[in-house]
C-alpha positions as CSV (number, residue, x, y, z in Angstrom):
1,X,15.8,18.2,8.9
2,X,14.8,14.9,7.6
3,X,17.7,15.3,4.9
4,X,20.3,15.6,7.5
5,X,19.1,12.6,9.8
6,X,19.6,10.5,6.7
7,X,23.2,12.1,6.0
8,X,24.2,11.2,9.7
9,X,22.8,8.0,9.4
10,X,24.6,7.3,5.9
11,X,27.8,8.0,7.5
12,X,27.2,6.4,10.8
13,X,27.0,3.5,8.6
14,X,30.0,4.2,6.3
15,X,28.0,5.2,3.0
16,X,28.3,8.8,1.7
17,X,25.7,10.6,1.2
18,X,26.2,10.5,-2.6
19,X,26.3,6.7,-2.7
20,X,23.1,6.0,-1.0
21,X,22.1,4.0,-3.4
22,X,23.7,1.0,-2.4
23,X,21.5,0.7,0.6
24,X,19.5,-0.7,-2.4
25,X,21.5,-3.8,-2.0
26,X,21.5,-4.3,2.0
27,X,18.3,-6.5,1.7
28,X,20.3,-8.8,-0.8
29,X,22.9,-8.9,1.3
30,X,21.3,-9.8,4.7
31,X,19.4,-12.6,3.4
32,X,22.7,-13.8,1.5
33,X,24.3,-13.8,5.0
34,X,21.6,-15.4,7.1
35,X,22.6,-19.0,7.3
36,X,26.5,-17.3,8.3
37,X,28.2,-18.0,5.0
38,X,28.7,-15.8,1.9
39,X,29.8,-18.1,-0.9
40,X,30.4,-17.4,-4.9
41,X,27.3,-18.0,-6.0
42,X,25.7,-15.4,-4.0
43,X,28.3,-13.1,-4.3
44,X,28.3,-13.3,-8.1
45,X,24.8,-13.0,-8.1
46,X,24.8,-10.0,-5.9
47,X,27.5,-8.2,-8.5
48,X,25.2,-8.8,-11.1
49,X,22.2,-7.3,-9.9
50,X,24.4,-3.8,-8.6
51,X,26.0,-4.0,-12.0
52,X,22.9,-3.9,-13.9
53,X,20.8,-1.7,-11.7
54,X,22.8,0.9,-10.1
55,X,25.7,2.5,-11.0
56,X,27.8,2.9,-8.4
57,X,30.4,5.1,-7.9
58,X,34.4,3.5,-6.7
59,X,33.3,4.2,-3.0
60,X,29.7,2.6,-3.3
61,X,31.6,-0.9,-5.0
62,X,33.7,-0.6,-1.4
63,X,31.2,-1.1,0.6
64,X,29.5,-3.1,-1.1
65,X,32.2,-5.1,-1.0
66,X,32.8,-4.8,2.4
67,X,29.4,-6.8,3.1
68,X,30.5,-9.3,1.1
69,X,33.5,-10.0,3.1
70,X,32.5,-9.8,6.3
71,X,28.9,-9.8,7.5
72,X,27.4,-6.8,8.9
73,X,26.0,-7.2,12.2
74,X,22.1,-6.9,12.9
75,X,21.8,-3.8,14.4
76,X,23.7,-2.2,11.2
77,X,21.6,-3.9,8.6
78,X,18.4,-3.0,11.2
79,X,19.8,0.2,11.0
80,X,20.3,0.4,7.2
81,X,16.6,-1.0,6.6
82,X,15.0,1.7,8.5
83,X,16.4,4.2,6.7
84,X,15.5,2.5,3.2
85,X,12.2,2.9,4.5
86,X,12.8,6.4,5.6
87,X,14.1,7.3,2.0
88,X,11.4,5.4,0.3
89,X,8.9,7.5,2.1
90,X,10.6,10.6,2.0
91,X,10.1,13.7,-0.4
92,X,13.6,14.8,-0.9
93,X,16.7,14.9,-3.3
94,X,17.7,11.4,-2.4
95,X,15.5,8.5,-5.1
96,X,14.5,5.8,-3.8
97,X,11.1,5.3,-4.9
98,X,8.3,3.1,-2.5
99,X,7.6,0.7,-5.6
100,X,10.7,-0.7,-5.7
101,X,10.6,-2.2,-2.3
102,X,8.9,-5.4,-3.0
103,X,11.0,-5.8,-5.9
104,X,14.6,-6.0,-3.6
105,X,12.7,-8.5,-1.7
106,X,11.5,-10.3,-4.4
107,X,15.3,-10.4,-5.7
108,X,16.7,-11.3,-2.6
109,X,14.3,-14.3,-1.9
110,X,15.9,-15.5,-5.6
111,X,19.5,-15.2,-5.1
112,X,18.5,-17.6,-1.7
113,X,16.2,-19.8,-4.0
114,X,19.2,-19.9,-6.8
115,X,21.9,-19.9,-4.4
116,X,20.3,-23.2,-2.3
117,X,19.5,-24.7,-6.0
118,X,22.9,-24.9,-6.6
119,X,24.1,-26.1,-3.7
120,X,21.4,-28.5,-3.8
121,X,18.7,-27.4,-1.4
122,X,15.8,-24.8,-1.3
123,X,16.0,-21.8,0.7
124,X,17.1,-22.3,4.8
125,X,14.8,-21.5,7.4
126,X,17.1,-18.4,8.4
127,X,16.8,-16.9,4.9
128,X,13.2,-17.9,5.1
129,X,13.4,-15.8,8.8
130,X,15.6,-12.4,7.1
131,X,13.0,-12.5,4.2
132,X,10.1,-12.2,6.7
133,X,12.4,-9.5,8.6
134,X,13.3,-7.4,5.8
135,X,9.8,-7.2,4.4
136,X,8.0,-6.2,8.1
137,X,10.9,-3.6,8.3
138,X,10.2,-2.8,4.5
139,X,6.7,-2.4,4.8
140,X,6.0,-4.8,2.6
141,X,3.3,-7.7,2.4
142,X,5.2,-10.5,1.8
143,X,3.3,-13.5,2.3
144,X,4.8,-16.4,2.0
145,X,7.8,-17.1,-0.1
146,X,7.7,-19.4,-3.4
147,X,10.5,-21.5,-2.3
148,X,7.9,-22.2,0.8
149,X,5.0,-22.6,-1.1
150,X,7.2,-25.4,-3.3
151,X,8.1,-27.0,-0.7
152,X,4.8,-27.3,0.9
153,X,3.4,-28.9,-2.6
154,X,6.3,-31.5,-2.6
């Protein structure tokens, strides 16, 4: 029952089933898109990271390249992080594994960090906010951020 939940989800949300993967890259992509702007940098950054972690099939590159064009709205990516969760916790046919949830955060929180470096700032108080979002939703103990803790020091 759990396995089809997550199918209707998947396609409620435009991923198949077999691409579920990218899902992966929806915590990435919010905090990319919380100050309202998707530039290069990020966007390079974030086609990196899929490239060398996950290989995606033609239709997972789509949508992942849908939500680089066009931000998805809150209740999608709300949507979209619950059921990381879900799939993280869940004993089926579908991998993703509960461990690698703090590192998506952790590599989301450096594309803001590297993405405000070049651009010549630290990270903005709504990537600070989505980081904070992503890792209640998550599950995940996240504390506070470096770029917070740096800027606290300076």
């Amino acid at each position: 029952m759990q396995a089809d939940r997550m199918k209707r989800s998947l396609m409620h949300l435009g991923v198949q089933p077999s691409d579920y993967r990218v899902l992966k890259l929806l915590p990435l992509i919010y905090v990319a898109w919380a100050d309202g702007k998707m530039n290069d940098v990020k966007k390079e950054r974030i086609h990196a990271f899929a490239a060398t972690h996950y290989d995606l099939s033609a239709s997972g590159v789509a949508v992942l390249n849908s939500w680089l064009e066009k931000q998805p709205s809150h209740q999608y990516i709300a949507e979209a992080l619950h059921d990381i969760f879900l799939l993280a916790s869940a004993k089926d046919d579908m991998e993703i594994d509960f461990s690698e949830l703090p590192g998506l955060l952790f590599y989301a929180e450096t594309i803001a960090t590297e993405a405000g470096t070049k651009l010549g700032q630290r990270v903005s108080p709504d990537a600070e906010s989505a980081l904070q979002e992503v890792a209640a939703e998550l599950h995940i103990d996240h504390g506070e951020s470096w770029a917070k803790l740096l800027d606290e020091l300076a």
